[in-house]
N, CA, C and O atoms as a GROMACS GRO file, in nm:
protein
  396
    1UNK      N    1   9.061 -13.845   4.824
    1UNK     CA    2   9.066 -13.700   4.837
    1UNK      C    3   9.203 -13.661   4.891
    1UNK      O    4   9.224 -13.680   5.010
    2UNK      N    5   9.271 -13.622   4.835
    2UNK     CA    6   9.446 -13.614   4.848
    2UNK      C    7   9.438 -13.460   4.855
    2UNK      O    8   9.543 -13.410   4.897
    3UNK      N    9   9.336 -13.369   4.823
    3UNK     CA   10   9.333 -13.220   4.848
    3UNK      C   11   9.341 -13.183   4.956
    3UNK      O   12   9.302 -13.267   5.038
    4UNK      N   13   9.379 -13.084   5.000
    4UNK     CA   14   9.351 -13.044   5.155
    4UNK      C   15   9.294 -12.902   5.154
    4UNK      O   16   9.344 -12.804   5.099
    5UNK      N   17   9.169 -12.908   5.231
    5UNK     CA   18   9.066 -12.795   5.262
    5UNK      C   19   9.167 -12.677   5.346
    5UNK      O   20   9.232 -12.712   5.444
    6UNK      N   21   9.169 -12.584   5.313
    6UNK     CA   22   9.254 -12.450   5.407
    6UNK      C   23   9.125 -12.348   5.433
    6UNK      O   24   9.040 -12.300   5.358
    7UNK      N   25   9.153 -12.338   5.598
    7UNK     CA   26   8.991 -12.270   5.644
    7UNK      C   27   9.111 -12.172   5.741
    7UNK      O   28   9.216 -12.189   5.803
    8UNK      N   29   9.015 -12.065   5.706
    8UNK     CA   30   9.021 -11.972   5.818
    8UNK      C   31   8.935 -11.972   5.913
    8UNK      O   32   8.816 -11.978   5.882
    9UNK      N   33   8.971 -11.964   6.051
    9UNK     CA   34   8.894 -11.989   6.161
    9UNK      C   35   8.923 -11.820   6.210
    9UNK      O   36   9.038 -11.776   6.213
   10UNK      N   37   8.824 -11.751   6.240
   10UNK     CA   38   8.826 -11.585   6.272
   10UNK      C   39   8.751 -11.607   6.391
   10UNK      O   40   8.673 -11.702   6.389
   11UNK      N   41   8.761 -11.532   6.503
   11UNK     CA   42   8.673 -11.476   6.629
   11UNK      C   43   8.767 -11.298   6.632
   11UNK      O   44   8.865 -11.246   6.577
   12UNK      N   45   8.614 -11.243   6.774
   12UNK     CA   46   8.694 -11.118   6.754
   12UNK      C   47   8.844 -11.104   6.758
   12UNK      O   48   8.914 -11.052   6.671
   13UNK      N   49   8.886 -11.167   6.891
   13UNK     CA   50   9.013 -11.142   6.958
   13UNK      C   51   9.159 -11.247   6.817
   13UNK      O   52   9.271 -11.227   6.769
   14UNK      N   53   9.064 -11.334   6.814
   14UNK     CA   54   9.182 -11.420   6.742
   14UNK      C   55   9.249 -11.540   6.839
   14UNK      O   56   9.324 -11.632   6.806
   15UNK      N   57   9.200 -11.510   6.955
   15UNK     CA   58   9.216 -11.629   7.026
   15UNK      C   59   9.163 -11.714   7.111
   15UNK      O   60   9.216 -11.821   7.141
   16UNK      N   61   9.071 -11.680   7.148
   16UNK     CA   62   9.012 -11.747   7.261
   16UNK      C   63   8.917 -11.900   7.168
   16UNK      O   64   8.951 -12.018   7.159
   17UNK      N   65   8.792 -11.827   7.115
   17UNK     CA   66   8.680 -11.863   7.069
   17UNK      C   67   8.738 -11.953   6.943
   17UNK      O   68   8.701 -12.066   6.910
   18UNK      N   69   8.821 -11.883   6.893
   18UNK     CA   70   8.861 -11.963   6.726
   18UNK      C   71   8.984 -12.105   6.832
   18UNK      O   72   8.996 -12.219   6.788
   19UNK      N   73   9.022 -12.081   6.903
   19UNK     CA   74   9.067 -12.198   6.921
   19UNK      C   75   8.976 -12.315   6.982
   19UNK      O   76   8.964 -12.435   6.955
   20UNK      N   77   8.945 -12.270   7.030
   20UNK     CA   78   8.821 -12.387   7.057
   20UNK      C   79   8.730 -12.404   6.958
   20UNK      O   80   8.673 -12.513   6.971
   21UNK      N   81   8.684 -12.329   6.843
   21UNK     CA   82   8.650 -12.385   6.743
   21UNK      C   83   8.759 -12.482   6.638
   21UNK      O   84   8.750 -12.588   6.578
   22UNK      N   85   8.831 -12.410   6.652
   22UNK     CA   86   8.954 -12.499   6.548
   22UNK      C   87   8.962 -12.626   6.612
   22UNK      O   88   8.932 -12.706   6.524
   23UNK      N   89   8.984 -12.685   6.712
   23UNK     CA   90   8.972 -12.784   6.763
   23UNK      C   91   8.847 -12.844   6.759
   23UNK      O   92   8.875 -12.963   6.768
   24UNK      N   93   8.746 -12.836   6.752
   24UNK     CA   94   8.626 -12.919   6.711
   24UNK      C   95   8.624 -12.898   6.599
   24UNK      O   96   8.631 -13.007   6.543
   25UNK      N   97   8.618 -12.800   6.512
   25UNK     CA   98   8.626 -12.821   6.296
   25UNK      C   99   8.739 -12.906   6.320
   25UNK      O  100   8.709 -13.006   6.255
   26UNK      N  101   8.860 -12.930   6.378
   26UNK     CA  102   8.962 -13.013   6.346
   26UNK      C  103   8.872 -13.160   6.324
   26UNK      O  104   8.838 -13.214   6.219
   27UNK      N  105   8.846 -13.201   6.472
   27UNK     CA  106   8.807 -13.335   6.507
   27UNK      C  107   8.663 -13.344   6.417
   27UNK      O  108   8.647 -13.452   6.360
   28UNK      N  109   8.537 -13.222   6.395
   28UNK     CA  110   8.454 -13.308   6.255
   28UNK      C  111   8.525 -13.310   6.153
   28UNK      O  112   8.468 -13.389   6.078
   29UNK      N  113   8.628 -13.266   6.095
   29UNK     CA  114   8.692 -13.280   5.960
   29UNK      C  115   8.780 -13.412   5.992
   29UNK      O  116   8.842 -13.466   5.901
   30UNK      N  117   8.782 -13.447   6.083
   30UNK     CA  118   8.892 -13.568   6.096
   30UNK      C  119   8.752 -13.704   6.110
   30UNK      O  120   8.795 -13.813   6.073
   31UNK      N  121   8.628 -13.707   6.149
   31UNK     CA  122   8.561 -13.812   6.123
   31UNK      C  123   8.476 -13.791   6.027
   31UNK      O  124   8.382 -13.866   6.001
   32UNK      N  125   8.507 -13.669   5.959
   32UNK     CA  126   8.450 -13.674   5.806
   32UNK      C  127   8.582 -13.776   5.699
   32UNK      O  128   8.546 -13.847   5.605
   33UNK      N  129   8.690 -13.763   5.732
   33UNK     CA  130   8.748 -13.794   5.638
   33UNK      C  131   8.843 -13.683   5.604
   33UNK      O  132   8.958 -13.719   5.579
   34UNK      N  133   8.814 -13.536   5.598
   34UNK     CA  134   8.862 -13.457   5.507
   34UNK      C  135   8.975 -13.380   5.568
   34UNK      O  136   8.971 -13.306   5.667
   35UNK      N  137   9.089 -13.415   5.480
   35UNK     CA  138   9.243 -13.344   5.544
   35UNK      C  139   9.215 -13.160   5.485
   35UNK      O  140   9.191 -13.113   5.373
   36UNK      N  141   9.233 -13.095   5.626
   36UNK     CA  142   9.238 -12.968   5.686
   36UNK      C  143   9.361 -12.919   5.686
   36UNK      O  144   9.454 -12.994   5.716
   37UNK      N  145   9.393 -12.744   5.643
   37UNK     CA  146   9.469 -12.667   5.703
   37UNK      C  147   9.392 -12.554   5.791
   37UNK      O  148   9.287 -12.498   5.762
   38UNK      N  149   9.465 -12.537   5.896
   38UNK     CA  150   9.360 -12.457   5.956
   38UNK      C  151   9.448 -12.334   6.031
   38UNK      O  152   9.533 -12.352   6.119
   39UNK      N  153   9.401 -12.188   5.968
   39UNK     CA  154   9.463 -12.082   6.032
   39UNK      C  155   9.363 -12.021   6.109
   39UNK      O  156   9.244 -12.046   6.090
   40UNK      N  157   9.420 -11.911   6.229
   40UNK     CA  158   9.316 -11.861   6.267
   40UNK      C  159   9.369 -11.734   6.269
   40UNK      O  160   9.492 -11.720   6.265
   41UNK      N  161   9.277 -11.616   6.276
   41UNK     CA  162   9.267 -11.516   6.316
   41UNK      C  163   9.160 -11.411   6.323
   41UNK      O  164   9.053 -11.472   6.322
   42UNK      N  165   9.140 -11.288   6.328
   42UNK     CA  166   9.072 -11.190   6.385
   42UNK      C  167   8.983 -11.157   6.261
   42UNK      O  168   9.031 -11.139   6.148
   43UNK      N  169   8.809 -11.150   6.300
   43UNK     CA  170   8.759 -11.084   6.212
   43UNK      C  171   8.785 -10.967   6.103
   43UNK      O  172   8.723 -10.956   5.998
   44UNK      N  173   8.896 -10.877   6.152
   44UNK     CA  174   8.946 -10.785   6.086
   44UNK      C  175   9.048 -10.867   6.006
   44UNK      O  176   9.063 -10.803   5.902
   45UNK      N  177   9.104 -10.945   6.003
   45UNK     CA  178   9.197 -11.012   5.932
   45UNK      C  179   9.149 -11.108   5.792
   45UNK      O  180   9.216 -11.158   5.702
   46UNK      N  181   8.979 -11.109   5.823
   46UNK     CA  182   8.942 -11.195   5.728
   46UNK      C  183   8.976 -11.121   5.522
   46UNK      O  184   9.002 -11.188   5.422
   47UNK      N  185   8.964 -11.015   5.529
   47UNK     CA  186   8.969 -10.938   5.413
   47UNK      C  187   9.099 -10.978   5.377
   47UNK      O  188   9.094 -11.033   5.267
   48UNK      N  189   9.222 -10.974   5.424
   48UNK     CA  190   9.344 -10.979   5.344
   48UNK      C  191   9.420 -11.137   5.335
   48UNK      O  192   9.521 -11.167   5.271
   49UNK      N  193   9.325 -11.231   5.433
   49UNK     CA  194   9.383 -11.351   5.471
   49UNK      C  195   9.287 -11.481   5.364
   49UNK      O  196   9.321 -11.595   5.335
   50UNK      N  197   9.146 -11.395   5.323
   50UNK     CA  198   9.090 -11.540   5.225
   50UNK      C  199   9.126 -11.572   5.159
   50UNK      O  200   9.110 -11.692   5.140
   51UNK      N  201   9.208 -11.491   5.060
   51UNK     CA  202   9.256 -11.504   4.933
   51UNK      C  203   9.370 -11.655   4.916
   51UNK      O  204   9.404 -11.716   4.815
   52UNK      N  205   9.410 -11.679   5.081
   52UNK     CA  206   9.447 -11.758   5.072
   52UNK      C  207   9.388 -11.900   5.152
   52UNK      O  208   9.442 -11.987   5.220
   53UNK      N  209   9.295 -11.881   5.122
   53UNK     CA  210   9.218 -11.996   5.178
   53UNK      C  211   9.036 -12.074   5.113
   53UNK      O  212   8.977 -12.023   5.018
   54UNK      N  213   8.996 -12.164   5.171
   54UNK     CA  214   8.890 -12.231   5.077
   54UNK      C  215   8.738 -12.152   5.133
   54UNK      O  216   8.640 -12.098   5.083
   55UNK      N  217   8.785 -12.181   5.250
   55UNK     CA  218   8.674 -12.146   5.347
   55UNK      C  219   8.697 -12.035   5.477
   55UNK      O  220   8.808 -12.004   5.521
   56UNK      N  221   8.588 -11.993   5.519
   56UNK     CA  222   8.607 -11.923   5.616
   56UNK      C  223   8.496 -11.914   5.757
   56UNK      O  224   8.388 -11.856   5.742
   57UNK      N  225   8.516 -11.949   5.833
   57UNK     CA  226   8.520 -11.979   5.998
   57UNK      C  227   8.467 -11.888   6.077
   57UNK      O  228   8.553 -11.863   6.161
   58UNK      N  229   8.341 -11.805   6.102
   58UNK     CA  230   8.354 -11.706   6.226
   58UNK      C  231   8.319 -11.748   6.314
   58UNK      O  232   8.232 -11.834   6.296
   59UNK      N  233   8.351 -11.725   6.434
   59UNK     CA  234   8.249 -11.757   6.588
   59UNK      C  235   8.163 -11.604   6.666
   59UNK      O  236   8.127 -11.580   6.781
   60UNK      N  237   8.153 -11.517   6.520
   60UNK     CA  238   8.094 -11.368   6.566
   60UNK      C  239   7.991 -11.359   6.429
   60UNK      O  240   7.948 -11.455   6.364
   61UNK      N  241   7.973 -11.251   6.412
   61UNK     CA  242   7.900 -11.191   6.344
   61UNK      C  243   7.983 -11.158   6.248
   61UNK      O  244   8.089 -11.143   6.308
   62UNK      N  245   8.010 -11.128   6.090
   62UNK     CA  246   8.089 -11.100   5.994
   62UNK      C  247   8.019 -11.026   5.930
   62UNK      O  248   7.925 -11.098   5.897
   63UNK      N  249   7.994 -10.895   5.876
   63UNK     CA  250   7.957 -10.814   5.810
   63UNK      C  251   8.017 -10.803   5.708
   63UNK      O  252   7.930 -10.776   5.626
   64UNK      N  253   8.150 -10.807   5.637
   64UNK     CA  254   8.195 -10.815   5.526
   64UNK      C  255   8.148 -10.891   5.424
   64UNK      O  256   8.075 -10.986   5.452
   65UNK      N  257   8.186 -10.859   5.272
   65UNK     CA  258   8.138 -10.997   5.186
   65UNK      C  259   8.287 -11.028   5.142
   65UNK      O  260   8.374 -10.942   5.126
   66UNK      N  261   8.300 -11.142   5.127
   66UNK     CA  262   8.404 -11.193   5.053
   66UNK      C  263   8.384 -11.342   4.944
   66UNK      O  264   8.290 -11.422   4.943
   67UNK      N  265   8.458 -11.341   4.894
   67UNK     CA  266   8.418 -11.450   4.808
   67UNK      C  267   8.418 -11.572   4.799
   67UNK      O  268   8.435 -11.642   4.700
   68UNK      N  269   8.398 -11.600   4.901
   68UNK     CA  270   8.464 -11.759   4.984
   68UNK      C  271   8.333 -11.788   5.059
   68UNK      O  272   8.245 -11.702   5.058
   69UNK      N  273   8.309 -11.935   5.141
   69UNK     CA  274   8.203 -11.918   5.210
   69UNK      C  275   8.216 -11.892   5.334
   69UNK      O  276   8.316 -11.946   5.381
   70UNK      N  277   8.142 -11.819   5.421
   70UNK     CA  278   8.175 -11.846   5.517
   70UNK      C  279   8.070 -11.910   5.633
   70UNK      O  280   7.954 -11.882   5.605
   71UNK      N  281   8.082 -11.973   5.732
   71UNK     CA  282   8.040 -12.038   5.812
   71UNK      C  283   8.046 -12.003   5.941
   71UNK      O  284   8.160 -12.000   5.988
   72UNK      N  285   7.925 -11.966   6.037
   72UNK     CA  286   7.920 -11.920   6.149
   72UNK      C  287   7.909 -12.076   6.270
   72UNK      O  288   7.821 -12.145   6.320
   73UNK      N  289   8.075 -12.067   6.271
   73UNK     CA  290   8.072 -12.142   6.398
   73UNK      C  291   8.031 -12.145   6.554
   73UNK      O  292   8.068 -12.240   6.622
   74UNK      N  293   7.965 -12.054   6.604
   74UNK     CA  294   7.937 -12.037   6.727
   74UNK      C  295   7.905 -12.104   6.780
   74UNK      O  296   7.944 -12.114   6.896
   75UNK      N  297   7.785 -12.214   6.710
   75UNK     CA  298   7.749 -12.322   6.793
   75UNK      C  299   7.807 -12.438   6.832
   75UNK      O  300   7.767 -12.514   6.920
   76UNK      N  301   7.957 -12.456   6.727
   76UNK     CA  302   8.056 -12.493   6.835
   76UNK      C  303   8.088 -12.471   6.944
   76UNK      O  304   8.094 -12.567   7.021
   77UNK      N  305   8.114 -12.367   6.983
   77UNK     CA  306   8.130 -12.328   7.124
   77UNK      C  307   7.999 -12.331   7.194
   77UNK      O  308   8.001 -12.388   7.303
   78UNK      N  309   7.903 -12.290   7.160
   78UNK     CA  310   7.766 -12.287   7.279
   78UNK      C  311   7.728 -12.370   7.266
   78UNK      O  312   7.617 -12.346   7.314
   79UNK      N  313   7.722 -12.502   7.225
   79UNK     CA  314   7.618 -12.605   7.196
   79UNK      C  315   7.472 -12.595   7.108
   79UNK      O  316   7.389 -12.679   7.072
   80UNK      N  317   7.481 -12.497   7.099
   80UNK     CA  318   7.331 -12.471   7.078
   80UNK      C  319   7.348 -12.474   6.936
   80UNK      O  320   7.415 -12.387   6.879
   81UNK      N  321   7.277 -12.591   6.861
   81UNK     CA  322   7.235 -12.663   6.717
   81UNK      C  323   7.437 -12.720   6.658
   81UNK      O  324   7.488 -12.719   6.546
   82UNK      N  325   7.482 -12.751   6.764
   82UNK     CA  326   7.607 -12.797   6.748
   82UNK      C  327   7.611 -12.893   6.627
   82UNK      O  328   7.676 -12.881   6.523
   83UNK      N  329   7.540 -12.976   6.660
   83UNK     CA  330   7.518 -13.134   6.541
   83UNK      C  331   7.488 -13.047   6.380
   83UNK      O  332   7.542 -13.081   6.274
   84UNK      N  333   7.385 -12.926   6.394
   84UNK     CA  334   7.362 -12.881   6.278
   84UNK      C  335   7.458 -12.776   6.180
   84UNK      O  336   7.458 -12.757   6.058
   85UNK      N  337   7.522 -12.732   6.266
   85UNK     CA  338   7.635 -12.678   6.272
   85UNK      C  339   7.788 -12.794   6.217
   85UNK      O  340   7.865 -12.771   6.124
   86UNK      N  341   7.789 -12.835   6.249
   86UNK     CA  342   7.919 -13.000   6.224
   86UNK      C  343   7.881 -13.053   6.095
   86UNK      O  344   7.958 -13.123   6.029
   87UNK      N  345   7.736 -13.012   6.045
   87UNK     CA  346   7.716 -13.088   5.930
   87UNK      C  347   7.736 -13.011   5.837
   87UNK      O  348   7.769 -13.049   5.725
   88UNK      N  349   7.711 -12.848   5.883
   88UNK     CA  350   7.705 -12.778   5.797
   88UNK      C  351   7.883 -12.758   5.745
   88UNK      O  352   7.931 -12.744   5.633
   89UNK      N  353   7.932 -12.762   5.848
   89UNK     CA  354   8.077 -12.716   5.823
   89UNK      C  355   8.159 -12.889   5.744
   89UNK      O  356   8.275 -12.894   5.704
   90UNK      N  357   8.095 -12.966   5.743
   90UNK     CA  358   8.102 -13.086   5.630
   90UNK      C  359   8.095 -13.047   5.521
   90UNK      O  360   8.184 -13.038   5.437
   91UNK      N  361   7.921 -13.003   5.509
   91UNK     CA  362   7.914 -12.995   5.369
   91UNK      C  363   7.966 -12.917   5.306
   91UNK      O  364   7.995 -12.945   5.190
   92UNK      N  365   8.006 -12.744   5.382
   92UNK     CA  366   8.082 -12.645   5.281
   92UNK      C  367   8.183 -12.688   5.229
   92UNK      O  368   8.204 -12.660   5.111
   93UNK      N  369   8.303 -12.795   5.328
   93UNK     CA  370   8.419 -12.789   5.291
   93UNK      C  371   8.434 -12.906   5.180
   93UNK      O  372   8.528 -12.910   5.100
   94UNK      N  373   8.333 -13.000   5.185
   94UNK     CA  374   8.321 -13.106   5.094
   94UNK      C  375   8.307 -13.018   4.973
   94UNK      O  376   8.396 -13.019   4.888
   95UNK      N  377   8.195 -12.938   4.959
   95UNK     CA  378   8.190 -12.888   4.850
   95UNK      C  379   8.288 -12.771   4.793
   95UNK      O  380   8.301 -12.734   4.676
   96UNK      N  381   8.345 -12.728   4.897
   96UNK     CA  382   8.449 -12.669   4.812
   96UNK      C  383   8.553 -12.728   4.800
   96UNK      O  384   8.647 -12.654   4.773
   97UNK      N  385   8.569 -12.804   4.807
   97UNK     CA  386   8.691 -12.932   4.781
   97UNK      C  387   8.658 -13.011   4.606
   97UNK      O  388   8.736 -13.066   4.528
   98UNK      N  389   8.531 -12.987   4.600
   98UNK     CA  390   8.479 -13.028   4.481
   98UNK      C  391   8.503 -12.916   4.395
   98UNK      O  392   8.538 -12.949   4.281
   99UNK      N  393   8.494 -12.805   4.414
   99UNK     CA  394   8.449 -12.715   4.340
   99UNK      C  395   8.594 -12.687   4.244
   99UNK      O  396   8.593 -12.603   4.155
   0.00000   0.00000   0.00000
């Protein structure tokens, strides 16, 4: 797999929450195997920023639709269904790596 997955990682602020998620999607994408680019920024930023990317990252609530998938990371940060969460953010990016 010589592709590399490009994810947007979004929280409200753009910094707090998405960096500490980016750092754990880093480290499961790194014992999955799968080479990552990883930007972050602000829920409001998600509309003009997917277009350049595979996937997309919130640690909030996202009300928009866009055409990409996106993945509610929160339980990265809270623990709570973390493991189910790590798998999930596997399988999107596997599969859009396929796609």
């Amino acid at each position: 797999m010589s592709k590399e997955i490009r994810i947007l990682i979004a929280c409200g602020s753009g910094i707090a929450t998405s960096t500490v998620a980016q750092e754990k999607v880093k480290r499961i994408l790194a014992e999955a195997g799968i080479p990552a680019r990883i930007t972050k920024g602000t829920v409001s930023q998600i509309q003009s920023l997917a277009n350049g990317v595979d996937v997309v990252m919130v640690t909030t609530k996202y009300p928009g639709t866009i055409d990409k998938p996106v993945v509610q990371v929160f339980g990265l940060i809270s623990g709570i269904n973390e493991d189910k969460v790590a798998q999930q953010v596997v399988d999107v990016c596997r599969a859009a790596l396929d796609a």
